[in-house]
C-alpha positions as CSV (number, residue, x, y, z in Angstrom):
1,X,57.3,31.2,21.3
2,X,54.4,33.4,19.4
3,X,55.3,31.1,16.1
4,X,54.9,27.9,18.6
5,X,51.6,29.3,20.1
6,X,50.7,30.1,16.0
7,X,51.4,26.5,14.9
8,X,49.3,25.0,17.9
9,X,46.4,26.9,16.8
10,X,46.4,25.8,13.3
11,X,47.4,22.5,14.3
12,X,44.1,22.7,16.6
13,X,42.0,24.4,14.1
14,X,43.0,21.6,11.7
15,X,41.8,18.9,13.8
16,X,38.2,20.1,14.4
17,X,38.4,20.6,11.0
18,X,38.5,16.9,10.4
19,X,36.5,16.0,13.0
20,X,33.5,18.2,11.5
21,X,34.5,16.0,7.8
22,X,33.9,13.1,10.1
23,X,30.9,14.4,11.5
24,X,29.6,16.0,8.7
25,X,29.5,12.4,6.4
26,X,27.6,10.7,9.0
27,X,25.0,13.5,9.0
28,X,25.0,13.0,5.3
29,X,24.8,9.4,5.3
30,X,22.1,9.4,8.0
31,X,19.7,12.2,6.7
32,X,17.2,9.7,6.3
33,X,17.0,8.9,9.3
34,X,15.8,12.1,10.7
35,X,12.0,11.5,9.0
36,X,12.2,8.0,10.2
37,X,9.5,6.6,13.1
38,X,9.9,3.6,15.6
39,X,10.4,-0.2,14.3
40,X,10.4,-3.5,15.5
41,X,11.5,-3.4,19.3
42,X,10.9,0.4,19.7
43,X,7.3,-0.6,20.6
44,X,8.4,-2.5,23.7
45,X,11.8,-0.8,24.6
46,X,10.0,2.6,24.7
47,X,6.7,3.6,23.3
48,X,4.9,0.9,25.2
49,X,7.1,0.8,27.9
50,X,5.3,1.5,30.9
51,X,9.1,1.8,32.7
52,X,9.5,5.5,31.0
53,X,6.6,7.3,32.4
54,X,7.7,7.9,35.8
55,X,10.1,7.8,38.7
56,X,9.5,5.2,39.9
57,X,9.7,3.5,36.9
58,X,13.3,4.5,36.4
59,X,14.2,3.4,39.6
60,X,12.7,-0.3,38.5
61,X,15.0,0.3,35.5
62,X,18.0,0.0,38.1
63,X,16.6,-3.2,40.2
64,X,15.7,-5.1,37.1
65,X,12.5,-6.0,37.9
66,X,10.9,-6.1,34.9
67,X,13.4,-5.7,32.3
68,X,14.2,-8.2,29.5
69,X,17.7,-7.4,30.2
70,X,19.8,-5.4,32.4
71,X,21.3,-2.3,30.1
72,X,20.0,-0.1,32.9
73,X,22.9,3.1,31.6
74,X,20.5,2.6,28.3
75,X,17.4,2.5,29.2
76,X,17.9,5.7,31.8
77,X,18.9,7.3,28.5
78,X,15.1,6.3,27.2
79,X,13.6,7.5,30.2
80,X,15.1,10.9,29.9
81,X,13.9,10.8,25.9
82,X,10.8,9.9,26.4
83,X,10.2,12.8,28.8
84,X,12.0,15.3,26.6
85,X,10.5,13.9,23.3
86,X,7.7,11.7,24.3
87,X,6.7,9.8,21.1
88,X,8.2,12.0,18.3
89,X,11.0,9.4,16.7
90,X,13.3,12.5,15.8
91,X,15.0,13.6,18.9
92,X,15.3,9.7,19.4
93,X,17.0,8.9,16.2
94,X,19.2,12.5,16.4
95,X,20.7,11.4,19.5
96,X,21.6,8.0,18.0
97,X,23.4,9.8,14.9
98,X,25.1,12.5,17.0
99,X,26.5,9.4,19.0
100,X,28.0,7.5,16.1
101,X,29.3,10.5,14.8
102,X,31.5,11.0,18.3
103,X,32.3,7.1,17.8
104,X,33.4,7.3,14.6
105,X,35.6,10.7,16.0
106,X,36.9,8.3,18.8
107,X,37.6,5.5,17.1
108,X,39.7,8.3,15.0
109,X,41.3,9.1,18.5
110,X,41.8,6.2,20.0
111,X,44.0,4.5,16.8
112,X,46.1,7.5,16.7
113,X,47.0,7.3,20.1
114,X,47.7,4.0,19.4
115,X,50.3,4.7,16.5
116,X,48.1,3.2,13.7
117,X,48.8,4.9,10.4
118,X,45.7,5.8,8.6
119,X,43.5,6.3,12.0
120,X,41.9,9.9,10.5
121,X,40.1,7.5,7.6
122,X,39.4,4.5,9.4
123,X,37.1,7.1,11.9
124,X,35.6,8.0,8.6
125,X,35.0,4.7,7.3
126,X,33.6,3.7,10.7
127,X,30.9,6.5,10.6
128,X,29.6,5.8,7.0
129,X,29.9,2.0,6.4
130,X,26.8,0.4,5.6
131,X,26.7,-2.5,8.0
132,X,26.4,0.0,10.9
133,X,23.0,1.5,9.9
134,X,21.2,-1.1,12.0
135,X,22.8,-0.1,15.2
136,X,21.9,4.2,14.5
137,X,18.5,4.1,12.4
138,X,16.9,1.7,15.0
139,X,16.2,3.7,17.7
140,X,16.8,0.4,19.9
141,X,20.1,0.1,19.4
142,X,20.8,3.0,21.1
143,X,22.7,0.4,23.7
144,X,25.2,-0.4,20.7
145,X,26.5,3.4,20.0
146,X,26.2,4.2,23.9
147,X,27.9,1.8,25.0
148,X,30.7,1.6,22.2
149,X,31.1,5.9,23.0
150,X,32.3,4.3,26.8
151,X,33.8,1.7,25.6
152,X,36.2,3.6,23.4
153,X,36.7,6.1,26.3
154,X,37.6,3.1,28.5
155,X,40.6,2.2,25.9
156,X,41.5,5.7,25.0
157,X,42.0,6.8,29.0
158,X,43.5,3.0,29.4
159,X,46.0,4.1,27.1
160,X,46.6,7.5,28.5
161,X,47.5,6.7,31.7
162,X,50.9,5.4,30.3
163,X,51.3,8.8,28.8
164,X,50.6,11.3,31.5
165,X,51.4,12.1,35.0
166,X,47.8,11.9,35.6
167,X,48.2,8.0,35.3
168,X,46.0,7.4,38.2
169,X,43.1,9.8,37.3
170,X,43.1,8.4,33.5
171,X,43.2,4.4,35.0
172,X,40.0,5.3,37.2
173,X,38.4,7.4,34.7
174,X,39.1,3.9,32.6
175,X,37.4,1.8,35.0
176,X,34.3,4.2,35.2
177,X,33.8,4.1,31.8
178,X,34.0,1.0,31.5
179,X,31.3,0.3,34.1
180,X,29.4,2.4,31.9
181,X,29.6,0.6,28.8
182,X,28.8,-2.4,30.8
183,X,25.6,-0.6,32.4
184,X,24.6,0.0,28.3
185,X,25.3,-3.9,26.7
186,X,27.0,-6.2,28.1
187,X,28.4,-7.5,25.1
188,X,31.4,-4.9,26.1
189,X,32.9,-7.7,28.5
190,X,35.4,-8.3,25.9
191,X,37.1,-4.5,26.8
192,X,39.7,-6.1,29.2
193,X,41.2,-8.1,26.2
194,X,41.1,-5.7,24.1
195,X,43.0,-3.3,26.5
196,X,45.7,-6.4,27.1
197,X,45.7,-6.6,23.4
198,X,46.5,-2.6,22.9
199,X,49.1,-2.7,26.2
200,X,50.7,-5.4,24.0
201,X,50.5,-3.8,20.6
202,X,52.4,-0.5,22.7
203,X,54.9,-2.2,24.8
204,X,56.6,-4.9,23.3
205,X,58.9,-5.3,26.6
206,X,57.6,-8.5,29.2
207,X,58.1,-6.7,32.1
208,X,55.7,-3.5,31.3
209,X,53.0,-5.8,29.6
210,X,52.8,-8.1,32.5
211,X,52.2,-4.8,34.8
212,X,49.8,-4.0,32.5
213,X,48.3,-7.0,32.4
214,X,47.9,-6.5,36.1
215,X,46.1,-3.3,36.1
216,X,43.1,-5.2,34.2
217,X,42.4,-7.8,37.0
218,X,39.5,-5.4,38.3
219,X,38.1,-4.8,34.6
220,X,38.3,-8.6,34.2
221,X,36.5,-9.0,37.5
222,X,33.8,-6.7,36.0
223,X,33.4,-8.0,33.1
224,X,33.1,-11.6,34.5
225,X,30.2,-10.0,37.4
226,X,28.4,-8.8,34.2
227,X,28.5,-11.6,32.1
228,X,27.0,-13.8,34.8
229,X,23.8,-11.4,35.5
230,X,23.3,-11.2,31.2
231,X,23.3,-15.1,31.2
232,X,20.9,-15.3,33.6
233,X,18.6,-12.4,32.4
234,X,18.3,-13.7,29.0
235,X,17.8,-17.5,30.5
236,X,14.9,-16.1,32.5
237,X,13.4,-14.0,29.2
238,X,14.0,-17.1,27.5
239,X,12.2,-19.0,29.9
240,X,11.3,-22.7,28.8
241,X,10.9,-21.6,25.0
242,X,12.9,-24.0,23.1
243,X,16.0,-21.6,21.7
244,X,18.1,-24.4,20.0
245,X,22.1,-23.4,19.9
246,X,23.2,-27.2,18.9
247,X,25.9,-29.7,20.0
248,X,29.5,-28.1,21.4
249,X,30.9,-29.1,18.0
250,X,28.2,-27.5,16.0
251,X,28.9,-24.5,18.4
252,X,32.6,-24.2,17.5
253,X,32.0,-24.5,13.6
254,X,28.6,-22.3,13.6
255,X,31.0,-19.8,15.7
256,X,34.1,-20.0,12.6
257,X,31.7,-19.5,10.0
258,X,30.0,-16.2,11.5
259,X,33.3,-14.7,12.4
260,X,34.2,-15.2,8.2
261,X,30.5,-14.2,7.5
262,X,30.7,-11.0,9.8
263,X,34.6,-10.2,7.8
264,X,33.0,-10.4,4.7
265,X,30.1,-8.2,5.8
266,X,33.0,-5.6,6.3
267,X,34.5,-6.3,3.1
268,X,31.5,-6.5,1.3
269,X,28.4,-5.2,2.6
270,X,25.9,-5.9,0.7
271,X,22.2,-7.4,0.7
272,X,21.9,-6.3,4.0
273,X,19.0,-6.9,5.6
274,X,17.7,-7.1,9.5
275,X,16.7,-10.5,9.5
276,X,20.0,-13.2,7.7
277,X,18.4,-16.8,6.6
278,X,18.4,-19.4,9.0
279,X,21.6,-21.3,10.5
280,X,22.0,-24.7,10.6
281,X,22.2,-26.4,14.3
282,X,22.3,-30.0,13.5
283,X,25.6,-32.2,13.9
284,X,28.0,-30.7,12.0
285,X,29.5,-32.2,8.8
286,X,32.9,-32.6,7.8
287,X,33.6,-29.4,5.1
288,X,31.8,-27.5,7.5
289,X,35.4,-27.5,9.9
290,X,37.3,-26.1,7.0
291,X,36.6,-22.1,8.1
292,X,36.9,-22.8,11.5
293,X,40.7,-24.7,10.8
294,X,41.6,-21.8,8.5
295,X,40.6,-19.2,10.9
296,X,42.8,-21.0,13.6
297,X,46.1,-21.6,10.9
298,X,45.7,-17.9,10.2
299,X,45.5,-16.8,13.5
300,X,48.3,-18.9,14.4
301,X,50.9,-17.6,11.1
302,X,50.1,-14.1,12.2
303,X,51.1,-14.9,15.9
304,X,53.7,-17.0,14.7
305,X,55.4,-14.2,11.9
306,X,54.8,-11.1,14.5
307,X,58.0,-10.1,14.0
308,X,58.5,-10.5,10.8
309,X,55.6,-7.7,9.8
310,X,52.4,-9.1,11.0
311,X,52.4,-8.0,14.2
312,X,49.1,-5.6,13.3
313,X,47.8,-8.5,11.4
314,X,47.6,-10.9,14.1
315,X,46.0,-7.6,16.8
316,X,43.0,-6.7,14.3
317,X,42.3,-10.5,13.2
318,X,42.4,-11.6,17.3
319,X,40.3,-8.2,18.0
320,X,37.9,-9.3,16.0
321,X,37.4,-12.6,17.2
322,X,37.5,-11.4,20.6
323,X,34.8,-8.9,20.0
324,X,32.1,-11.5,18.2
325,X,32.7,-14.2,21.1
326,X,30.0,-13.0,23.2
327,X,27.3,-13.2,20.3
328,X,28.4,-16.4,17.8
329,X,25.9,-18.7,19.7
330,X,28.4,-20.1,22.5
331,X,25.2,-19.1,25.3
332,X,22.0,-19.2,24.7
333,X,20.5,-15.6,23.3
334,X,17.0,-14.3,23.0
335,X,17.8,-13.0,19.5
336,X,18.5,-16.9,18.4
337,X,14.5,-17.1,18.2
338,X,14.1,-15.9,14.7
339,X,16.4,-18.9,13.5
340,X,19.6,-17.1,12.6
341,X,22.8,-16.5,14.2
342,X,23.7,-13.7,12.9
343,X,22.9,-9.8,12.4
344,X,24.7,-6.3,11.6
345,X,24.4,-4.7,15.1
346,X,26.3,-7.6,16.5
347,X,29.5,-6.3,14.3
348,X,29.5,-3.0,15.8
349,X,32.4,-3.4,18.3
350,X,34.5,-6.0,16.0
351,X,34.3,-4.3,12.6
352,X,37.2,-1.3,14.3
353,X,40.3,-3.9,13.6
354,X,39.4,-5.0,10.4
355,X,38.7,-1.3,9.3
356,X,41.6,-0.1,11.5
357,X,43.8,-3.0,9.1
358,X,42.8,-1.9,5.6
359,X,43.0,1.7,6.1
360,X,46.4,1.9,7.9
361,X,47.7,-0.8,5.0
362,X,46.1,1.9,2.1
363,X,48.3,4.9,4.2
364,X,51.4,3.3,4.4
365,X,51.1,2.0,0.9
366,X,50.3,5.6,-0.3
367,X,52.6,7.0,1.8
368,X,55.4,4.7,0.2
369,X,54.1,5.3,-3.1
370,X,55.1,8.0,-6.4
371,X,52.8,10.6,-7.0
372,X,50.7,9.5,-9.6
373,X,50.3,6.3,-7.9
374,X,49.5,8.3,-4.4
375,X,46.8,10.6,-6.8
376,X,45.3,6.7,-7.8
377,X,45.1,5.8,-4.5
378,X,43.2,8.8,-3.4
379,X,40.8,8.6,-6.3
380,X,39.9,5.0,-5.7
381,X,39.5,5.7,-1.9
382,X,36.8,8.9,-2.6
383,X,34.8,6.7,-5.2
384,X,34.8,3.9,-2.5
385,X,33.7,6.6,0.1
386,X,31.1,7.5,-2.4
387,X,29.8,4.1,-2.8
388,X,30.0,3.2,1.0
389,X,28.3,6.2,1.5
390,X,25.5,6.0,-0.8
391,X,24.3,2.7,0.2
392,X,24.2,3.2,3.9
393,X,21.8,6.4,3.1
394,X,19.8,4.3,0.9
395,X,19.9,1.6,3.9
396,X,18.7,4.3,6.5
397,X,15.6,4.6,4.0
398,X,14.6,1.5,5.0
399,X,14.7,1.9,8.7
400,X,11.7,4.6,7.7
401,X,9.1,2.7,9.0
402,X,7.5,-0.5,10.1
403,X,6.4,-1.6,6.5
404,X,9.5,-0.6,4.6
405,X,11.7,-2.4,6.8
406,X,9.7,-5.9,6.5
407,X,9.0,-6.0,2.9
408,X,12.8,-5.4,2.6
409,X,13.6,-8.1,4.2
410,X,11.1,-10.1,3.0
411,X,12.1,-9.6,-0.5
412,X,15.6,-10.7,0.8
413,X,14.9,-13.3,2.9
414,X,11.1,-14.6,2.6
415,X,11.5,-17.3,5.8
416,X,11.9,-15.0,8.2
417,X,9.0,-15.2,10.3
418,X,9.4,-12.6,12.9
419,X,9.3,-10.3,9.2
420,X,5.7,-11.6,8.8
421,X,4.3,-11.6,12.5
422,X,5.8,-7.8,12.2
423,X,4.2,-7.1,9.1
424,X,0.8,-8.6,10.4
425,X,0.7,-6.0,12.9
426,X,0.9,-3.6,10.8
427,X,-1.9,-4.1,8.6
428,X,-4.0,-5.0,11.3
429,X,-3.3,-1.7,12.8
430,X,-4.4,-0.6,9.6
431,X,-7.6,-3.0,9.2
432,X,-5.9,-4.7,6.3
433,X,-6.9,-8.3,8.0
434,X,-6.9,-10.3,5.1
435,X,-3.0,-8.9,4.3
436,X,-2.5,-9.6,7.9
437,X,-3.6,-13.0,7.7
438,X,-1.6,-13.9,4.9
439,X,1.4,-12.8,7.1
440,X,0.6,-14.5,10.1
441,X,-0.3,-17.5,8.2
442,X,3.1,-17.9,7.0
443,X,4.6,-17.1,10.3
444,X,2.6,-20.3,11.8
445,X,3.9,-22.5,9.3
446,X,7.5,-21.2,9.9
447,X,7.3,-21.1,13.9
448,X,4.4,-23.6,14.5
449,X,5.2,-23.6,18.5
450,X,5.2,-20.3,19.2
451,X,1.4,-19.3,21.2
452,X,1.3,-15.7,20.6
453,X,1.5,-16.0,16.6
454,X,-2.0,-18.6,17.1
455,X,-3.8,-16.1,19.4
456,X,-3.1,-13.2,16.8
457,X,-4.1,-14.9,13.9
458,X,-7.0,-16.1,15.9
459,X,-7.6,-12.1,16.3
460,X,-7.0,-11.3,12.7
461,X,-9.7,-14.0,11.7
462,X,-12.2,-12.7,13.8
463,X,-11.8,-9.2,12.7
464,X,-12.1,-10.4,9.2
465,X,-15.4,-12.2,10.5
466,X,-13.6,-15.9,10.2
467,X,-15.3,-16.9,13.8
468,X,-14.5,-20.6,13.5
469,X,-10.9,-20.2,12.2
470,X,-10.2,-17.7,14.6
471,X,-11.4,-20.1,17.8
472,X,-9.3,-22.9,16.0
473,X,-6.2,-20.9,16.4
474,X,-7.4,-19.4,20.0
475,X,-7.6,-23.4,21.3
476,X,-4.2,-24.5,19.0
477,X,-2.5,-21.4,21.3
478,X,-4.3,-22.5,24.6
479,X,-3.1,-25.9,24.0
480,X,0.5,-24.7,23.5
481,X,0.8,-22.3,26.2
482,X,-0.7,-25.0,28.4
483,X,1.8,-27.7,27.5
484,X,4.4,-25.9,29.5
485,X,4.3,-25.9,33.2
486,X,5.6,-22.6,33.6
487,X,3.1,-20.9,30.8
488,X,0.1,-22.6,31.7
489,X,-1.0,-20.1,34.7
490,X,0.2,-17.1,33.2
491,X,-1.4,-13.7,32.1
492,X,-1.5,-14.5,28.4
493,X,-3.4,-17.5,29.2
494,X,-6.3,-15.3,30.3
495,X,-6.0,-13.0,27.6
496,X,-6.1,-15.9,25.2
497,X,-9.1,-17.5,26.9
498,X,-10.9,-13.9,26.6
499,X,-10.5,-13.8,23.0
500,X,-11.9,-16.8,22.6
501,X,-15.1,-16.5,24.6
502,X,-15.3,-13.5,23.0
503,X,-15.4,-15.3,19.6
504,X,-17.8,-17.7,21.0
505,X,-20.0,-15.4,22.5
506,X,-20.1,-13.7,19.1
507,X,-21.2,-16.7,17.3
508,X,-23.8,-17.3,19.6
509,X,-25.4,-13.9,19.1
510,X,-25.0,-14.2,15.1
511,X,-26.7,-18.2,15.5
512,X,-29.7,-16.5,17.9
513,X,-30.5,-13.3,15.7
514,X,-33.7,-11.8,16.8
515,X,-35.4,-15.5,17.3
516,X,-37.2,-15.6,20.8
517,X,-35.9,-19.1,21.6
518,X,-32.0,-19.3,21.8
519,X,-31.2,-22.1,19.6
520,X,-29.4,-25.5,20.9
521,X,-26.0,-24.6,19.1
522,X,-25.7,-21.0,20.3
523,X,-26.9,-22.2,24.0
524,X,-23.5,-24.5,24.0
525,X,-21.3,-21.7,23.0
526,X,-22.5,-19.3,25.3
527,X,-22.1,-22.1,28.2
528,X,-18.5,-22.2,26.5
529,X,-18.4,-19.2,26.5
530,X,-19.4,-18.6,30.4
531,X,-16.7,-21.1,31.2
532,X,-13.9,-19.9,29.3
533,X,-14.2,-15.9,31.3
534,X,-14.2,-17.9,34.3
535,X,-11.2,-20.0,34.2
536,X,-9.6,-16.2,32.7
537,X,-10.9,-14.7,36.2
538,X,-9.0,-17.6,37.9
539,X,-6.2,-16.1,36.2
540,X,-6.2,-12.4,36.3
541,X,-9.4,-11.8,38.7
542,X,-8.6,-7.5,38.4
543,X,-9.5,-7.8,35.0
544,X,-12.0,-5.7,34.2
545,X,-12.9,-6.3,30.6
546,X,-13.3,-10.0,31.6
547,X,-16.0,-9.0,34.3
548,X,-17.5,-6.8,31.8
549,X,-17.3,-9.0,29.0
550,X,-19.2,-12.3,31.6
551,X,-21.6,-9.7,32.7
552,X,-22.9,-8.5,29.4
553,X,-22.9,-12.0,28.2
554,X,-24.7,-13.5,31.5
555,X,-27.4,-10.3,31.3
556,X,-28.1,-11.4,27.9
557,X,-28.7,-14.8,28.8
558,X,-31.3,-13.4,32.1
559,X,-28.6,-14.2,34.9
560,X,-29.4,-10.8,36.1
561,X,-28.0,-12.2,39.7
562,X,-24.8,-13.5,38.2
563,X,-24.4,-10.6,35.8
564,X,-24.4,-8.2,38.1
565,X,-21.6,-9.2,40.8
566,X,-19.4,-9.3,37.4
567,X,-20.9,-5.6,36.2
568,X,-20.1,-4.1,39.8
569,X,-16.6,-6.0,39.8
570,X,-16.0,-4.0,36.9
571,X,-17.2,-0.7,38.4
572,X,-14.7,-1.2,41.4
573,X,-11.6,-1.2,39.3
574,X,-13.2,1.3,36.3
575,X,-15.5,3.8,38.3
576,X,-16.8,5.4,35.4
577,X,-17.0,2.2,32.6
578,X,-20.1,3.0,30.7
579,X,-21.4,-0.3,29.3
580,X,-21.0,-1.7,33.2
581,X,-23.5,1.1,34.3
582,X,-25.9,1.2,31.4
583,X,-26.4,-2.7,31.9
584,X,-26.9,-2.5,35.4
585,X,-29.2,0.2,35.0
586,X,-31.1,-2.4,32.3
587,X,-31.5,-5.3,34.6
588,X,-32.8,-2.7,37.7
589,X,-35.0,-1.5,34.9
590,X,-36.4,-5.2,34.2
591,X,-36.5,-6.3,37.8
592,X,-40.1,-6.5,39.0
């Protein structure tokens, strides 16, 4: 009994052991990361996110209110960072890394209680693969390695309750987890498959599959409950913009190509980049079936020959598929606005099969194999490690910040015209407006309908002193936003008209100088001027800048009456705005 107790202690010692290898490589890989800040989406998700601040706020998090979509599990986890971290992108990005590394241990789990040879280095390839950096160095994807660390719960307690006497405990602890993963991203609904798929890959007798096949109805039921409420929170993000997705046939053969695109991505990852070329969405031509057909033919020999040694074949090939069908443009998806269908954090749940395949095929080969063929093996696996390895840390660099991140995929994929609106931030953040014009420039020719790019070019050209370029873009953005029944009443609407009675009130003062007549010209753009705050008050008639803005113009212009109702408007929602109270103090001063 002492020599039993002995071995179980090294047996345990051995296996945190391995899971600290595990853990330790994606530490390594992702040391970048640790100096990294916030990119692309952080902005909105959580330094600007006005849900994170306060209780209330969290508890908005949980109706869906005013969220883009409903990953309330996620975004709790955001409000409990923000308050431990505020804006300081390190604890954000440590918790991300610490998560993938207990994926990359559970994935090691879960294929070993499945059986599958090799399980121990598939984990490890998980956790350093280079087509996973998007989903742990962007702090945004936080819902990707949440929700896969419940999701691979779910299946490992799924599992379990075969294995225990605890059955019942380990199926609700299933379910709960489950819920969870669904509460993080909803591209999870594909779990109850997957756990049909793993009851089948265990129990090759009908009558146990069919009663497991019956304990999924609830997760099913889930998943179906959560699907519906994605689908309509993306349609009502989406709004009337245009999104185009193409015909049902262009559908099915965009769908075959990205599930051979997103193989090869594990295969071969390289020229990764966070924004792919565009995708085609026309009418389909007739080559254009041949991956789809294949994919079907080989999906149907592995079904076909499952007893006959390609039994694991068919499971990670039909995982994989299963995985990507949420996000290979059957529904309409937010993320479809940059043009492309495709993107590395959408691989995070598939990639496990394919990686689960190779390595478990490279352990029973070597396992099969003489000893100087085993010692190849092992060789050719650690310089593939290395290489893995070293260009997911060199990928992490990239996530360092905003301008690093865009001019790498820039230099990779010059279209892509979210890239450029990005990068026009960014230098106009930094004053660089003529660099940000160039951007935005280039974005506008890419995505002409699209009103926000106008109105911030229109802001870039005024702050580079372009007055009459900037009011072109302001009315090119008006006109857009106004074409659309459900934009045309909306708060951007106001803050566009602002800007540009700003700009005209601008060019006004520059066409008066210090003459004591205003001239002709400059009178008709401060009437413009008048008319465009107005129809902005219409819109958003809190606004105080816009009352300020009217007031100052309207004092200039000796509406003292006028000017101030809009100066003591401002005053009633900003107490304390100085400009409001030195003007008003000017016109008493000038009042007989």
């Amino acid at each position: 009994m002492q020599a039993d107790w002995k071995r179980d202690e090294r047996s345990a010692w051995q296996l945190v052991a391995q899971a600290a290898v595990i853990v330790g490589a994606v530490l390594l890989v992702y040391l970048p990361a640790w100096r990294a800040g916030f990119v692309w989406d952080d902005e909105q998700l959580i330094t600007a996110n006005p849900l994170l601040r306060t209780f209330s706020g969290l508890i908005e998090i949980w109706s869906g209110g005013r969220t883009a979509d409903y990953f309330p599990m996620t975004n709790t986890v955001f409000w409990i960072e923000r308050h431990l971290f505020g804006e300081n992108a390190t604890g954000y990005h440590a918790i991300n890394i610490l998560l993938h590394g207990a994926d990359a241990i559970l994935v090691w789990l879960v294929l070993h209680r499945l059986q599958i040879p090799g399980a121990r280095f598939a984990g490890l390839i998980f956790g350093i693969h280079p087509v996973h950096v998007e989903s742990v160095a962007w702090t945004s994807e936080l819902k990707n390695v949440l929700a896969m660390f419940f999701t691979l719960l779910s299946i490992f307690s799924f599992v379990g309750s075969n294995e225990h006497r605890q059955s019942r405990a380990a199926y609700i602890a299933s379910l709960f987890f489950f819920a969870l993963a669904l509460l993080s991203k909803t591209q999870t609904v594909f779990v109850p498959i997957a756990l049909l798929m793993c009851a089948w890959w265990r129990d090759r007798d009908s009558t146990s599959f069919r009663r497991e096949a019956i304990r999924t109805g609830p997760f099913f039921v889930m998943a179906v409950v959560f699907g519906l409420i994605t689908i309509w929170f993306q349609n009502r993000g989406i709004g009337e913009e245009e999104v185009v997705i193409g015909s049902f046939p262009r559908r099915l053969v965009n769908a075959g190509l990205a599930i051979w695109w997103y193989a090869g991505k594990v295969c071969l990852p390289t020229r990764l980049m966070a924004i792919y070329p565009r995708w085609r969405f026309d009418s389909p031509q007739l080559w254009e079936w041949f991956p789809l057909v294949v994919l079907v033919l080989l999906l149907g020999l592995t079904w076909h020959c499952r007893n006959r040694g390609t039994r694991g074949a068919f499971l990670a090939l039909a995982y994989f598929i299963v995985a990507l069908l949420p996000v290979i443009g059957f529904v309409r998806m937010a993320y479809l606005r940059s043009g492309t269908l495709v993107a590395d954090h959408f691989q995070y749940f598939a990639d496990v099969s394919l990686i689960a395949f190779v390595c478990s095929a490279v352990a029973m080969f070597a396992r099969r194999a003489r000893g100087e063929i085993r010692t190849a093996i092992a060789a050719i696996a650690i310089l593939l490690i290395g290489m893995m390895g070293t260009y997911a840390w060199q990928r992490t660099k990239v996530f360092h910040d905003e301008e690093s991140l865009w001019r790498d995929t820039l230099a990779k994929n010059p279209d892509a015209w979210q890239a450029r609106a990005r990068l026009e931030q960014y230098f106009f953040r930094q004053r660089k407006y003529s660099d940000a014009i160039e951007h935005l420039r280039r974005a506008v020719e890419l995505k002409p309908e699209l009103p926000e790019n106008r109105n911030l070019l229109g802001l870039a050209y005024c702050r580079a002193e372009r007055f009459e370029e900037g009011i072109a873009e302001y009315r090119k953005a008006l006109e857009l936003k106004e074409s659309r029944a459900s934009t045309a009443q909306s708060a951007s609407v106001a803050t566009i008209r602002t800007n540009l009675a700003n700009a005209l009130t601008i060019i006004g003062n520059n066409l008066s100088g210090s003459a004591t007549e205003i001239p002709s010209e400059a009178t008709r753009r401060y009437e413009e001027a008048i008319a465009q705050y107005e129809k902005a008050l219409e819109l958003e008639p809190n606004q105080p800048a816009i009352h300020r803005n009217l007031g100052l113009l309207l004092a200039h212009l000796g509406r003292f009456d006028e000017a101030e109702a809009h100066l003591r408007a401002t005053l009633q929602i900003v107490p304390n705005e100085p400009t409001a109270q030195e003007t008003l103090k000017e016109i008493e001063a000038q009042r007989p």
